[in-house]
N, C-alpha and C positions, 0 to 999 in steps of 0.2 A: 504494500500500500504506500502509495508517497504521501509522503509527507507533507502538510500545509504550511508554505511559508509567511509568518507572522514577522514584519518589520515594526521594532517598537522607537518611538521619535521622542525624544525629549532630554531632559539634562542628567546629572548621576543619581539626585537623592530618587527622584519619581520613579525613575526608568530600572531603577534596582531594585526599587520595591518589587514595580510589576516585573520583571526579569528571574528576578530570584523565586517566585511562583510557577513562572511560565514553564522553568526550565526542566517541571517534574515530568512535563507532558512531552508528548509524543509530537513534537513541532519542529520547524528549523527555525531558529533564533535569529535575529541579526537588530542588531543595535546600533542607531544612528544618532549621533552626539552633536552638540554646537561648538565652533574653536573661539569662541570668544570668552570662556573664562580667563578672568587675568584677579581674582582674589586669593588671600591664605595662602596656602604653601605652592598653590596651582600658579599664583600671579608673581612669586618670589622665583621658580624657578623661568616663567617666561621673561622675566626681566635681566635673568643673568644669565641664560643660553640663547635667548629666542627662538626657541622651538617652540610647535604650536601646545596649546596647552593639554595639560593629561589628567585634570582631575576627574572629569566626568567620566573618560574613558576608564581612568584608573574602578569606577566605582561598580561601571556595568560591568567589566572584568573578576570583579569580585563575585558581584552577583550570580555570574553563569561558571565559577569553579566550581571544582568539587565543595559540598556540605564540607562539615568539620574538619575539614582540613587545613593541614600550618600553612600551608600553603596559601589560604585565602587571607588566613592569618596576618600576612606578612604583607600583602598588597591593602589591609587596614589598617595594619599598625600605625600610630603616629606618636611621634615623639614627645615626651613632656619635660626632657631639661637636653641640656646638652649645647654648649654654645654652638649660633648657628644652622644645629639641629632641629631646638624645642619649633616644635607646629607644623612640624615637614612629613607628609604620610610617606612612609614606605613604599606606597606602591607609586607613588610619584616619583621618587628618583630613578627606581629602579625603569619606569619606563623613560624616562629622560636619560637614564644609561643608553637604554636599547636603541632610542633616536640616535644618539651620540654614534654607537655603534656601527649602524644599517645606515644610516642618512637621511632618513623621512619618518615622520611617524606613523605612516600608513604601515610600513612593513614592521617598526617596532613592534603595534600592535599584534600583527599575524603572529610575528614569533615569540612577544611573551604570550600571547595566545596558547602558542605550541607547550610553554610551560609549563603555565597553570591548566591543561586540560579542561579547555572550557566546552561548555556544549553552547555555541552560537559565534556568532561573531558580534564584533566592535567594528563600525566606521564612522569615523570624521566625517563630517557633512560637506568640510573643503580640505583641501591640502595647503591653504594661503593663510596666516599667521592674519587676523583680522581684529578690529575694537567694533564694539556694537554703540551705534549713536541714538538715542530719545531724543525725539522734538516732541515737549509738553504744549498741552494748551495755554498754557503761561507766558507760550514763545522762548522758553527754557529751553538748552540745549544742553545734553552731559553725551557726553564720551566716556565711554568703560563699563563693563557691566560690574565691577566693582563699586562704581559710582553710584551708575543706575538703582542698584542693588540697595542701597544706601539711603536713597534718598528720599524723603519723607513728602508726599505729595498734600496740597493743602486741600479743603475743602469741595469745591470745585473743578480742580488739578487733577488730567489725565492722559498716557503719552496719547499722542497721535497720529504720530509713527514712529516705526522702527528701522532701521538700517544699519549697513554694515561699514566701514571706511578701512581701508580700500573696499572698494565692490570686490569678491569675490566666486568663481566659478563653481558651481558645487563638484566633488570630486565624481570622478566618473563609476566609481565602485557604488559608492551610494543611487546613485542615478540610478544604476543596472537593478540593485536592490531593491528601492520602490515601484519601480516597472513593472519587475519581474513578481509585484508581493500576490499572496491571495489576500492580506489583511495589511492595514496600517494601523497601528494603533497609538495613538497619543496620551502620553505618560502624563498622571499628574505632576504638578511641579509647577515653579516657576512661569507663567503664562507669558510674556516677552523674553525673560533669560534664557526660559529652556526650552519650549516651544517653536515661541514667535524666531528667536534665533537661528532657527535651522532654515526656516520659511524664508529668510528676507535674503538668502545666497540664491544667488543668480543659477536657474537651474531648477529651483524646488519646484516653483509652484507647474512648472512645462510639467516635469515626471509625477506629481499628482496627479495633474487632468491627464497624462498620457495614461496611466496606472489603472488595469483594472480592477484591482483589490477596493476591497471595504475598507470604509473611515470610521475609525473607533475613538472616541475619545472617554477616556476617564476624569470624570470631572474633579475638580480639586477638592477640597473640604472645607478649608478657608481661605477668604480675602487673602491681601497681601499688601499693607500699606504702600509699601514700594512702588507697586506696578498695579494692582486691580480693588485698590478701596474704595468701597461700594459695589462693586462688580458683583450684576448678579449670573446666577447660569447660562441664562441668553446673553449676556455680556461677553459669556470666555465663550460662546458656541459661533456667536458674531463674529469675534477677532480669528479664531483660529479659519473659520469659511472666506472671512475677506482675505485673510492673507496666503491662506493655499489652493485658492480658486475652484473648490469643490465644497458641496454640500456636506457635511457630515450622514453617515448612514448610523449610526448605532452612537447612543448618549448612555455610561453608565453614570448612575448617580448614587451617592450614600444617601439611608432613607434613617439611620440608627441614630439617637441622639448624643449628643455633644457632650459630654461629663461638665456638670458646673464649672467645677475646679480649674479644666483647661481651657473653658470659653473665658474666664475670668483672667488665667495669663493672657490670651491674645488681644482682650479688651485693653488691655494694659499698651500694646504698640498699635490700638487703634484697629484690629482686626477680627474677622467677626466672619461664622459659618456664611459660605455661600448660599443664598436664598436661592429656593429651586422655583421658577418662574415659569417653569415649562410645561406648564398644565396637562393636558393628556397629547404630548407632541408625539406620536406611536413611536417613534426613536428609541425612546429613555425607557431606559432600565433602572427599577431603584430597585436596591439590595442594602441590607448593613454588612458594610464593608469595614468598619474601625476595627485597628490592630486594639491588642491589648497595652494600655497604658500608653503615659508618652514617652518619647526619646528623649533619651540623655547620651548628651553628646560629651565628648573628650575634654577634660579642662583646657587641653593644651591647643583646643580648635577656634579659632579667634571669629570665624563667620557664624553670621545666625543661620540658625539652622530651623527647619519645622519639627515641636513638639508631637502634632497629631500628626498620622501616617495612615495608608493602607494596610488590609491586614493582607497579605501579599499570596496567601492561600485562597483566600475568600475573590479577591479579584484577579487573578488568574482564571478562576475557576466560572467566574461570568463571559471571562475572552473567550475558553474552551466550548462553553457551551454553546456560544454564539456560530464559532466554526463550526462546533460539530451538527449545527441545525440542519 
């Protein structure tokens, strides 16, 4: 029986969620990243090599190694003292070795690939070293998605677009990839960093509309002052349809409610469960999908990270089903 090939889009934390579920099943994997991170240990290494960046790769890597193994170990290790060392993941230098090594990071990735025994692949969306640019309604403009990332939008304040400086060509592996998908499936995460980031390379939106695989997207769970405050469901199903010139086919939704305790942190940076506004749009799927508990992240990890998460069992198991209809 062949196998159905699943391409999941988006940035490390989302796309490992869902990857790391995906991987039990009986699918081919491939996973497509954005090069514009430049924060944390990811943006310290692109400013003293300039190679393109590895954290996201670093993370879907992780995801589709072997379970328990030292091995996956070692590509999440991060450091907590060490001059120089403290906040540098291991699995970062170690694929900035293999750049160093091979000459590009498309092949590094193949053959720490070959390493860590992964089931799926890892591609770069481009092979050109890029910054992602926001023009606000403000008429604000930042450069960096470490900036982006950052910055605190006011009342009223929302990007209204995204792009990449230089333009870049999307790599031709990735291209071949979503062409060739039966499914595309959009990772929670990030909805400009790690989404909108892939879509605005010159490239994407042609191999979408050429594509005839299904559009999946996994809805986020909450806001994001950064980039989507206020943002309701039809908001992220808006931006991701404008920017990849296809309708979405299948909308999964969390239906499970929100633990006091951790609506009460994200109210705290002004962020707040995404309202579901999509009345009976026959698309949407709602399931309860929350992991147990939230995440806690590394002392020695300086970026913010999302508390609430996917339970990565429970939504995989909505993509499966949807395949196997």
């Amino acid at each position: 029986m062949v196998q159905k090939r699943l391409v999941v889009i988006g940035g490390g934390t989302g796309s490992s969620v869902l990857l790391s579920g995906l991987k039990a099943f009986p699918v081919e994997l491939t996973a497509i990243v954005p090069v514009t991170d430049d924060g944390g240990s990811t943006g310290r290494l692109v400013d003293e090599f300039g190679f393109l960046p590895v954290g996201d790769i670093r993370q879907c890597l992780a995801a589709l190694s072997a379970d328990n193994s030292h091995l996956k170990q070692l590509l999440l290790y991060r450091f907590d003292k060490g001059q120089g060392l403290i906040g540098h993941n291991l699995g970062n230098l170690i694929l900035t070795a293999m750049e160093d090594i091979v000459g590009s990071e498309p092949e590094a990735v193949v053959e720490t690939a070959k390493i860590f025994r992964l089931k799926g692949r890892v591609i770069p969306i481009a092979k050109q070293l890029v910054q992602l640019v926001a023009k606000y309604s403000s008429g604000k403009i930042i450069v960096s998605e470490h900036l982006i990332e950052t910055h605190k939008l006011t009342r009223d304040e929302k990007i209204v677009k995204l792009s990449t400086q230089p333009k870049a060509a999307i790599n031709p592996d990735a291209a071949e990839a979503m062409v060739q998908a039966d499914w595309i499936i959009f990772a929670p995460g990030d909805l400009y960093n790690s989404i909108v980031a892939n879509l605005v390379i010159d490239g994407v939106k042609a191999a979408i509309q050429a594509t005839k695989a299904k559009l999946v997207y996994a809805m986020n769970l909450m806001t994001l002052n950064s980039q989507t405050a206020y943002f309701s469901a039809r908001d992220h199903v808006r931006t991701i349809e404008s920017y990849g010139g296809r309708e979405l086919d299948h909308l999964i939704l969390n239906n499970q409610p929100i633990p006091a305790a951790i609506q009460a942190l994200y109210q705290q940076e002004q962020e707040y469960p995404v309202s579901d506004d999509l009345g009976k749009d026959p698309r949407v799927i709602r399931r309860p999908l929350l992991a147990d508990g939230a995440y806690h992240k590394p002392s020695s990890d300086a970026l913010k990270r999302s508390l609430l998460r996917h339970d990565p069992e429970k939504l995989a198991r909505e993509i499966i089903n949807l395949v196997n209809r």
